[in-house]
N, C-alpha and C positions, 0 to 999 in steps of 0.2 A: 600360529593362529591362522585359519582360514578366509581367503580375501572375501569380503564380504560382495555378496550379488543383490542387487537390489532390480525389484520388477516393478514397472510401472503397472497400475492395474486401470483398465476401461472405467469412468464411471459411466459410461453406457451400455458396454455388455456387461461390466464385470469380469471381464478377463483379462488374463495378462496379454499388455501390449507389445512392451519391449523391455530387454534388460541392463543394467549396465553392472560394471563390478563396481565397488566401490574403492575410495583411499583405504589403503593399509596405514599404522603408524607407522612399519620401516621406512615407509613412502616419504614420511612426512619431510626427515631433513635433504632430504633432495629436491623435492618441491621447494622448497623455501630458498633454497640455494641457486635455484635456477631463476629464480623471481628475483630474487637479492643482485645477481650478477646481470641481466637483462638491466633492473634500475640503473643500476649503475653505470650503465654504455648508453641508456638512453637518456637519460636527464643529461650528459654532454652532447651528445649525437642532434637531439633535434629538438630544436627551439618549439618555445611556443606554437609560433606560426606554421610549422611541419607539423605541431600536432593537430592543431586544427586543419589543416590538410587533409588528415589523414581519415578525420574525423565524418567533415564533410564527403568524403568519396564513400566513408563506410555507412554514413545515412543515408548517399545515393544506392548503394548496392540492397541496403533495408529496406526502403523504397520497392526498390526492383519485386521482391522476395515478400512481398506483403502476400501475396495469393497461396503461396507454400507455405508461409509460418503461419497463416489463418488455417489451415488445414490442420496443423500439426497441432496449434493449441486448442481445434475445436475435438478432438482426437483423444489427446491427452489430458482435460480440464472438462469436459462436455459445455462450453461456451458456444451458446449459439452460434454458426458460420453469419451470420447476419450483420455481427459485430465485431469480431476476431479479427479482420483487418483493420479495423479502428483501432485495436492496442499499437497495432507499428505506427500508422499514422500520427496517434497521438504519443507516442515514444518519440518518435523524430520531433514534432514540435516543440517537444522539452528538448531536446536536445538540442535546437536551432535556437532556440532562447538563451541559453549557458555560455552556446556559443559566440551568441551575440553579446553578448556581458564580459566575456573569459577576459579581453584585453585589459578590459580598465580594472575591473575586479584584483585580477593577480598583479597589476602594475606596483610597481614599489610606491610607500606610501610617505612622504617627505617630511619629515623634524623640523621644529622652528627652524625660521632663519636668523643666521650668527656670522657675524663676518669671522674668518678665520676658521672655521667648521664646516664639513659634510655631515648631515643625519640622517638616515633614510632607514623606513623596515622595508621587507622584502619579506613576501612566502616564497617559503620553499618546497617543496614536495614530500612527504615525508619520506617513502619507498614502500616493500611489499603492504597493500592492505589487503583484507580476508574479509572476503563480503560473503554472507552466509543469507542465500533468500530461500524462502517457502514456496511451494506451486510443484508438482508430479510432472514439473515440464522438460526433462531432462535434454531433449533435442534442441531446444529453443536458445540453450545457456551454449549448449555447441556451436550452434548458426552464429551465433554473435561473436564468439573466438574466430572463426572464419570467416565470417565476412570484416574484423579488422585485419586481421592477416592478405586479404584479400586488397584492402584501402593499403596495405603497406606498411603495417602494425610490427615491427622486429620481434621475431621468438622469440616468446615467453613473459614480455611484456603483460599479456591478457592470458591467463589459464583457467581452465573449468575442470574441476575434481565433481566426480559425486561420493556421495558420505549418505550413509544413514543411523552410524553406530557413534554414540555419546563418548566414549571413550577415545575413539579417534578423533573426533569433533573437541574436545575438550583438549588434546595433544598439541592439536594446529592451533588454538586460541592461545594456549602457554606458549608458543615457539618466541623467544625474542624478537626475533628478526621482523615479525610481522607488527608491523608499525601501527596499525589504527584496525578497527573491526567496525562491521555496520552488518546488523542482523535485523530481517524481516520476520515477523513469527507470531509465536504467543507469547501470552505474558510470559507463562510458565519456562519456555525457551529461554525468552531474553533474560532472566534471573538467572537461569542456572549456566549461558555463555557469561553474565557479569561477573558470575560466580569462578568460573573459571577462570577467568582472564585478573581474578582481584590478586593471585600474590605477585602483581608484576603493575607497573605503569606505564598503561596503555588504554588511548579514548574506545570507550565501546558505545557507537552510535545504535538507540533502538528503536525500531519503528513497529511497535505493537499491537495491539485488540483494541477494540474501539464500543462504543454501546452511545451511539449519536444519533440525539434527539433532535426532533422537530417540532415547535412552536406555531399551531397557528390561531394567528390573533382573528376577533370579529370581522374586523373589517375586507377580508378576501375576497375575490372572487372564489367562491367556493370547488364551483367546478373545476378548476383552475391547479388551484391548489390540491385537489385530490389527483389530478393527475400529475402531477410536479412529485407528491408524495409516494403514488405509487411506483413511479421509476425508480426513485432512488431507495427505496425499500426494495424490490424486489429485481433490479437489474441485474443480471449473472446469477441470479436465483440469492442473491444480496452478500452473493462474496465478493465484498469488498470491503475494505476496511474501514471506506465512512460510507456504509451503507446507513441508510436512514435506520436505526434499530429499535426506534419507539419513539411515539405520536401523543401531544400534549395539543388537544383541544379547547380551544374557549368555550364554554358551556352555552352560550348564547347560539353558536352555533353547531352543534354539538354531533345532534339527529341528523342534522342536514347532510355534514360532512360524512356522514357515515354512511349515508344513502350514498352519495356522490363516490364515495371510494369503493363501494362492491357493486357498483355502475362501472367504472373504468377495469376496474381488476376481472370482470366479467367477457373483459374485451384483450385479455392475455391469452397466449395460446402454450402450454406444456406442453411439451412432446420432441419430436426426432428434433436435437440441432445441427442438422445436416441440411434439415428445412428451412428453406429461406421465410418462411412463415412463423416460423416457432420464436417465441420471447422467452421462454424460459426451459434448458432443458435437465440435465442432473446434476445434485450438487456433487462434489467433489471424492466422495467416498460414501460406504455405509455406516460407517463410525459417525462421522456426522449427518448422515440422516437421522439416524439415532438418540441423536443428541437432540438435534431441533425436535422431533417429536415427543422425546423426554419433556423440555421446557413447554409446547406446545399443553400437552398430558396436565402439567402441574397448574398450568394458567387455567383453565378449564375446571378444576378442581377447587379452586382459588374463586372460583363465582365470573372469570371472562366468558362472554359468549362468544362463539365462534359466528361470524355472519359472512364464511368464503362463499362467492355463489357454489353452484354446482355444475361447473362447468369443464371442470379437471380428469374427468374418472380415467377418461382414454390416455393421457397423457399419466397417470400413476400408475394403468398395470405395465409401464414400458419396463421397469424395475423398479427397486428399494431405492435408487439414488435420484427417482423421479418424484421430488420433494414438490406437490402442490403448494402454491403460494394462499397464505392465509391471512383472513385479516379478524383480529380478538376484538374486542371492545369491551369498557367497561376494565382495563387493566389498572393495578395499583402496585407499589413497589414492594411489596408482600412476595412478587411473583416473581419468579425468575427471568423470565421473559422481560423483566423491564429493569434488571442489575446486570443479568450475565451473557456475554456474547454471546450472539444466536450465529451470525456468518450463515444466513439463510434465507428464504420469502417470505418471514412473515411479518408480520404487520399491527402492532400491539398498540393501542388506541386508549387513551385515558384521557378524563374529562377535567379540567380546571377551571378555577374562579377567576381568571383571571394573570395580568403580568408577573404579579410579585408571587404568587403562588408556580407558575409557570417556568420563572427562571429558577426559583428554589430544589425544584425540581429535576430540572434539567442540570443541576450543579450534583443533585445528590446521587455521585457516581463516582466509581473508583476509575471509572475512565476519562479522558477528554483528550479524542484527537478533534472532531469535528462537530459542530451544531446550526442549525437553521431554523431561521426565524422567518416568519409570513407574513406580512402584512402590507398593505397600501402607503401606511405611514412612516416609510423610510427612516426619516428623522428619527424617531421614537426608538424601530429597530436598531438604529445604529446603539441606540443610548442603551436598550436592551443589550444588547451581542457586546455590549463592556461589561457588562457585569457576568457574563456567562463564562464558566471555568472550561476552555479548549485552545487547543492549537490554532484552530479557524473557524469565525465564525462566521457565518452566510448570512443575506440577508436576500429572499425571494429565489434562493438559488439554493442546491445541496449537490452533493457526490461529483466535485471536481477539482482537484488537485492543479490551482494555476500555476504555470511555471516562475512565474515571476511573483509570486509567496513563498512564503515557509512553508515548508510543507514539516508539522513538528507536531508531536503529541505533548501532553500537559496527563499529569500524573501517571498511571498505570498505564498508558497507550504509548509512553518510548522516551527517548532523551534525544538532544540532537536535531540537526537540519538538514534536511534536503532540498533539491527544489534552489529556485530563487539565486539573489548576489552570495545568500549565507550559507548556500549547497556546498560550496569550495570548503571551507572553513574547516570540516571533518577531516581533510586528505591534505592538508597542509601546515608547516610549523612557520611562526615569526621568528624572525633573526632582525636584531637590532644591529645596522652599521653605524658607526660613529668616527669621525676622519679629523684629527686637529691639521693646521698646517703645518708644515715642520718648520722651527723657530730661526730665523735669519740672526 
């Protein structure tokens, strides 16, 4: 069988950028073997404290490299440059937090005490895991292998395969040796890695699609809140996984807010993200421009009105993948637009009676990573945001992943944690010791 080549393509020309080959299956048991023998020199070799060493020198070097891997990912992703070194900075952040937890976190954890007895659990490491993420960013997953090789990282410790053929991807998932999985993706993905991975026992952590709503109650500052709401709907042109993907208005305030949001959205700019001017530039592929204007297409037909201003035109003849951001109104769960992942700008707007209408709503979805709530009355929100079905719920805040949370999806949006003291948890086994004295 011939080694498969895989091309990254522009979402801004639409050309091919660069190529890489991809893994063969014959590939596969040598890979794993080379990961399996590196664990095992290194879990003796270097303590805790050498790896956070090493850790820290490789977040210094990340640091360093923020101006080049903002290039590369506005390049490869069409991510505004405006923002693209905010992903390394805020990478390292998480990262400075894990590290500030890692001592106590992974510490052995102590059994009653018993005269005559030691008890103690301890994590252990597991060994190879197979982390499988989404993004056309093939350079980037490079840079990170070399810059810990660089921090002092021993061969083979960290390797980067590209894949893009299901059958090979399904091979590496059966291998025994590979100890835990954590996939980034779609639903559809993360079933059919679970699927693979099911005739053997092994954790598969998912972090999936999302369709997270926003709440906002009478009491707002309106203005306010449309601008809160337009960010997180439409920032990266709304890929991202708890991008805001549909808007549940109080009816009292209803018209206003909706003036108020094609006010703000009037004052986005589409076009070249090479521009330090431009907030939105194309989304990811033509397949899914396709898609969002599908969903768009059906909402429309469905009785939403379209109210984008008209402010976009120069920025959509750039290409197909120069997806203007839109805002519907008048949307109902009839529509696609407000059940199935959009991963796009737009902005789908439905009116309610109220709280208990509001949260019913915002539950009624085969997703829950993320949800936000609006209002002045905190207290209230908090009591709302317990009843809402998601991983995290916000309250006056949306589309941020604190490090020091779960970062975990709730039904169809993934299994598993990341993030936070509970991040570790995936990448490591409990081993119970138990010690009598020996009898005099």
């Amino acid at each position: 069988m011939a080694q498969e080549t895989i091309t990254t393509i522009s979402p801004i020309t639409g050309k091919p950028l660069l190529t890489r080959q991809g893994l063969s299956v014959s590939e596969i048991p040598s890979l794993v073997l080379s990961s399996k023998k590196a664990f095992s020199t290194f879990r003796l070799t270097h303590s805790l404290k050498k790896r956070q060493e090493i850790v820290r020198k490789a977040l210094d070097i990340l640091t360093s490299k923020a101006d080049e891997l903002a290039k590369e990912l506005t390049e490869q992703m069409g991510r505004p440059i405006a923002y693209t070194s905010k992903e390394v900075s805020t990478a390292v952040m998480r990262a400075e937090y894990l590290l500030k937890v890692s001592d106590e976190v992974l510490s052995d954890s102590p059994g009653e005490t018993q005269e005559g007895f030691k008890r103690f659990i301890r994590k252990e490491p597991l060994g190879p895991i197979l982390i499988i993420f989404a993004w056309n960013t093939p350079t980037i997953a490079e840079h990170i292998v070399s810059i810990f090789t660089q921090a002092g990282l021993p061969q083979n410790v960290l390797q980067t395969v590209h894949c893009g053929d299901i059958t090979t991807i399904e091979a590496l998932v059966r291998e025994p040796d590979v100890r835990s999985i954590a996939f980034t993706g779609s639903v559809a993905g993360g079933i059919a890695v679970q699927k693979a991975a099911s005739s053997r026992v092994v954790h598969v952590g998912l972090e999936l699609g999302g369709k997270d709503p926003a709440y906002i109650r009478p009491d707002v500052d309106i203005a306010w809140a449309a601008e809160e709401i337009v960010d997180g709907a439409v920032f990266n042109s709304g890929q991202s996984c708890c991008s805001v993907e549909r808007v549940y208005v109080h009816e009292k305030i209803y018209d206003e807010f909706l003036e108020k949001l094609v006010g703000v959205l009037s004052g986005y700019k589409l076009g070249d993200p090479f521009d330090k001017t431009t907030h939105l530039g194309p989304v990811v592929s033509v397949k899914s421009a396709q898609m969002i204007a599908e969903q768009v297409k059906d909402a429309e037909g469905k009785g939403a009105r379209n109210l984008t201003p008209n402010v976009f035109s120069a920025g959509s003849k750039l290409g197909e993948t120069f997806v203007r951001p839109e805002i519907l109104a008048d949307c109902n769960h009839k529509m696609r637009i407000m059940t199935e992942e959009t991963f796009g700008p737009i902005i789908p707007v439905m009116r309610v009676s109220g709280d208990e209408e509001a949260v019913n709503l915002m539950n009624d979805s085969d997703f829950g990573l993320t949800a936000s709530i609006w209002t002045k009355d905190v207290e209230t929100g908090q009591k709302l945001a317990e009843q809402v079905e998601a991983g995290t719920v916000f309250v006056n805040r949306c589309d941020y992943p604190s490090p020091d949370l779960a970062w975990t999806g709730w039904k169809n949006s993934g299994r598993g944690v990341t993030l936070s003291r509970f991040g570790f948890d995936a990448f490591v086994r409990l081993k119970s010791f138990h010690f009598k004295d020996y009898p005099k």
